[in-house]
C-alpha positions in Angstrom: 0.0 0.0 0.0 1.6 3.4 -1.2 2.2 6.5 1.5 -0.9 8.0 0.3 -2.8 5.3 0.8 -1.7 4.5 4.2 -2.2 8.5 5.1 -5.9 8.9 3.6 -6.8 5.6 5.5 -5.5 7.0 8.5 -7.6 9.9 8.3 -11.0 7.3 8.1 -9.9 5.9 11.1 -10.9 9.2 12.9 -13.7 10.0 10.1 -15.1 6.4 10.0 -13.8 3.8 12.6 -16.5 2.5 14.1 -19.0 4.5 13.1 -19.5 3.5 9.2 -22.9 3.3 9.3 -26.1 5.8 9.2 -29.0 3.9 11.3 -32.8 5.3 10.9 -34.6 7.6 13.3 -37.3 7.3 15.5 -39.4 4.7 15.4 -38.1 3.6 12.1 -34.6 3.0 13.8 -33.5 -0.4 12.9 -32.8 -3.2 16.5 -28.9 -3.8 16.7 -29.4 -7.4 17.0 -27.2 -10.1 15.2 -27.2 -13.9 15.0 -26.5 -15.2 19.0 -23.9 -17.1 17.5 -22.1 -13.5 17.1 -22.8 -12.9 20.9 -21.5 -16.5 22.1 -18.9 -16.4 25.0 -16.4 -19.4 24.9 -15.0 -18.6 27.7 -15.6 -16.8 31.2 -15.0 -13.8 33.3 -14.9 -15.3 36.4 -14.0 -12.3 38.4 -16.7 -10.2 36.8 -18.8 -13.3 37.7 -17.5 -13.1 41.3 -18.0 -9.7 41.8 -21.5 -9.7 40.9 -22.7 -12.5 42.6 -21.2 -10.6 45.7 -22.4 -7.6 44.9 -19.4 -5.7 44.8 -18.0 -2.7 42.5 -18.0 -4.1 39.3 -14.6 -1.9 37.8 -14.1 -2.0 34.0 -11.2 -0.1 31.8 -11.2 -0.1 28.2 -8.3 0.5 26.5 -8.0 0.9 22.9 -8.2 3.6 19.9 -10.2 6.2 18.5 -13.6 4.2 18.3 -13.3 3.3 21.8 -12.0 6.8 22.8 -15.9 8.0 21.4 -14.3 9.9 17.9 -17.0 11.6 16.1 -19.5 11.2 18.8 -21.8 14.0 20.9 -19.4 13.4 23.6 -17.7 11.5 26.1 -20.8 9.5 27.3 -22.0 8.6 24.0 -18.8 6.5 23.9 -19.4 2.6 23.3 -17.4 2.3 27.0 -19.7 4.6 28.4 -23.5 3.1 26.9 -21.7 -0.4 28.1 -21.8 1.0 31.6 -25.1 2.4 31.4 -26.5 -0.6 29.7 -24.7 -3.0 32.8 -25.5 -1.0 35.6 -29.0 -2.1 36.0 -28.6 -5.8 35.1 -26.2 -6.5 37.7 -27.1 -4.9 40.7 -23.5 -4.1 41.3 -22.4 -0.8 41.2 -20.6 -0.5 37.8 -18.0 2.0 37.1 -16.2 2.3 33.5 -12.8 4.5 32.8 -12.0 5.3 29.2 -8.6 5.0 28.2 -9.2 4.8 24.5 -6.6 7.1 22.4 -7.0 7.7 19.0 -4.7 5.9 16.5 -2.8 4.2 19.4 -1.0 1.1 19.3 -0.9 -2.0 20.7 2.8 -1.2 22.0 1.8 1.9 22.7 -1.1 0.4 25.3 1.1 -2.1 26.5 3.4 0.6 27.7 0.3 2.2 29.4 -0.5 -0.9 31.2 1.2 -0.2 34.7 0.0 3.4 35.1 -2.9 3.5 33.6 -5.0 0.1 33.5 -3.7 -1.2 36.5 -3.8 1.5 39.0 -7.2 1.1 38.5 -7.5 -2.3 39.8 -10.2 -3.3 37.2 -12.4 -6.5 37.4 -12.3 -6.2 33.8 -10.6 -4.8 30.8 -11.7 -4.7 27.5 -9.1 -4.2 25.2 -9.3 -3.1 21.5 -7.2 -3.0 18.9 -5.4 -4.4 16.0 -6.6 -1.5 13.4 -4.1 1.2 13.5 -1.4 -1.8 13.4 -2.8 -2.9 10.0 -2.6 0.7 8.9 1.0 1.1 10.0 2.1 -2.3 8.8 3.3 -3.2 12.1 4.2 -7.1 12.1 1.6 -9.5 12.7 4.5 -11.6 14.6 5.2 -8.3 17.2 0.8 -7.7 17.7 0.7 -11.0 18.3 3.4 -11.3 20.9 2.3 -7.6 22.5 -0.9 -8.8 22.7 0.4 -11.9 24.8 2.6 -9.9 26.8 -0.9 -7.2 28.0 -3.1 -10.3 28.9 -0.2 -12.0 30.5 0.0 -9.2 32.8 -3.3 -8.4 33.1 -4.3 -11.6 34.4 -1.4 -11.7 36.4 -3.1 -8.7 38.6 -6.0 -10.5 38.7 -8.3 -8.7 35.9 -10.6 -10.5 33.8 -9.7 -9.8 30.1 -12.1 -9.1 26.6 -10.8 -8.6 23.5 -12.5 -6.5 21.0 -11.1 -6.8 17.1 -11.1 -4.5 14.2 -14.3 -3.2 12.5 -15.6 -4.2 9.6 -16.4 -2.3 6.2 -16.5 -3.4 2.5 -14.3 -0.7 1.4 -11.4 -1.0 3.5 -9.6 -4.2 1.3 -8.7 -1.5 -1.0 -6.5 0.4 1.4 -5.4 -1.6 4.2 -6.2 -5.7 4.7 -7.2 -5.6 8.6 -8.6 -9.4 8.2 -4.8 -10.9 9.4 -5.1 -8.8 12.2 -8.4 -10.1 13.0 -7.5 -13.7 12.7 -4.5 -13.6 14.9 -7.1 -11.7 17.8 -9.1 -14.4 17.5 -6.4 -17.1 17.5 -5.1 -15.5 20.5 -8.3 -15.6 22.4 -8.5 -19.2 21.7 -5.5 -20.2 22.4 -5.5 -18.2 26.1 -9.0 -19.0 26.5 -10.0 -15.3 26.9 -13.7 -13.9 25.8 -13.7 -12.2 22.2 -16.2 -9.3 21.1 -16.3 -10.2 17.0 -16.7 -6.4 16.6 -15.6 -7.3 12.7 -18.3 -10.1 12.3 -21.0 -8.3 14.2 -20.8 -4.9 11.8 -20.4 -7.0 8.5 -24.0 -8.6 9.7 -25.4 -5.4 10.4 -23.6 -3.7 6.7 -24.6 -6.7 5.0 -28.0 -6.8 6.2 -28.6 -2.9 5.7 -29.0 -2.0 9.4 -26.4 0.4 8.6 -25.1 1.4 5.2 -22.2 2.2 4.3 -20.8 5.5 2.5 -17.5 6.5 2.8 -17.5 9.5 1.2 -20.4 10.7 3.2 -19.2 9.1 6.8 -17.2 12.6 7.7 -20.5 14.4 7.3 -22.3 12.0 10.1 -24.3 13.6 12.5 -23.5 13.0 16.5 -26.4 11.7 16.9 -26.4 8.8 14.1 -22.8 8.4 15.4 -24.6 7.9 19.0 -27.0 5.1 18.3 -23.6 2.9 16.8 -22.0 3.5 19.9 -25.3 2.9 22.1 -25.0 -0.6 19.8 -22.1 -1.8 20.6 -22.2 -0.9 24.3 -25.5 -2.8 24.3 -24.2 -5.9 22.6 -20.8 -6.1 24.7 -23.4 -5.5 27.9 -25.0 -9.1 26.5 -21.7 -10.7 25.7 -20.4 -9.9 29.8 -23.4 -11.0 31.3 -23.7 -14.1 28.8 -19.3 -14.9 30.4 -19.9 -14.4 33.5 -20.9 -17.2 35.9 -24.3 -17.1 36.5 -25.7 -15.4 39.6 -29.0 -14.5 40.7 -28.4 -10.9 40.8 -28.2 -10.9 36.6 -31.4 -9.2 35.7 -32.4 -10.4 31.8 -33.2 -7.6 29.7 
């Protein structure tokens, strides 16, 4: 992929990311719902479990890039982070508390480097961690993602936080600029292989693209309004909400929605 390329690409991750799609209004606004095999845990979060089922704080940090920083949206509450904690807080009983850590076009390395001051000073329950699209951009090795990637959860579960991992989004144009599928594989292979929840954050938008809950434009997605920005946000915070809940060992403080 040429300089140019790589530059105007990097300037949709901050126009488009996440937020590729323009949703309806009102009453003709279409559900965010996907196939439950999108929304099926493999594994646990057995602290988050824990924590619920005792009814104490329930601590998240995400860490990650521009879409989970909130680009583009009304502001910082719109954030997907943010709707996750407003969408948990009443299913758990548990007094739910989410810090934001996302920084636009970040890196992996970048995060790991974070880890110590910034994630764990927190001590979260849980950390949601999202990435792997500005490292297809920047051609960073899949080899060195995937070995960062096993360094963070090495140490994150080493203080005793639950881990999720949250991969690349998904939209039809992007092949032609930067192939972000490798990096999706190996985030998925990685979960596997350390047994660790995944958010399919590239699966879940190619249903909702493909399906027409959201379409796709490119050229207009810098002209989005907050509020269509919002309700993609409110989506994903909604689903991750199910995909928790659906990890954690169950308790009878979970409240169904």
């Amino acid at each position: 992929m040429s300089r140019r390329h790589r530059r105007a690409w990097a300037g949709l991750i901050g126009a488009i990311a996440l937020v590729a799609g323009v949703p309806a209004h009102g009453a003709d606004a279409p559900s965010c719902a996907v196939p439950p095999t999108l929304l099926e845990a493999v594994a646990t979060l057995p602290r988050v479990g824990a924590a619920i089922e005792r009814q104490e704080p329930l601590r998240i940090v995400a860490l990650g890039s521009g879409t989970t920083q909130g680009i583009g949206a009304s502001g910082p509450a719109a954030s997907f982070p943010m709707r996750l904690e407003a969408k948990l807080q009443p299913r758990t009983g548990s007094r739910v508390s989410v810090v934001n850590l996302g920084v636009q076009r970040q890196l992996a390395s970048e995060m790991l480097a974070r880890l110590e001051r910034d994630v764990l000073s927190h001590k979260p329950t849980l950390v949601l961690w999202e990435t792997g699209t500005v490292e297809a951009v920047r051609g960073v090795p899949l080899d060195e993602f995937t070995q960062q990637l096993e360094t963070g959860i090495a140490r994150l579960r080493q203080a005793g936080a639950d881990v999720l991992l949250i991969d690349p989004q998904y939209a039809r144009y992007a092949p032609r600029m930067v192939n972000v599928l490798p990096f999706v594989e190996a985030m998925r292979t990685v979960a596997g292989m350390d047994q660790l929840v995944l958010f399919d954050r590239f699966e879940v938008m190619r249903h909702w693209i493909d399906n027409n809950v959201f379409h796709l434009d490119e050229r207009a997605a810098p002209r989005l309004a907050a509020d269509e920005i919002d309700q993609v946000y409110d989506c994903i915070g909604a689903l991750l909400a199910d995909v928790i809940l659906s990890a954690a060992p169950k308790s009878n403080h979970i409240v169904a929605k």
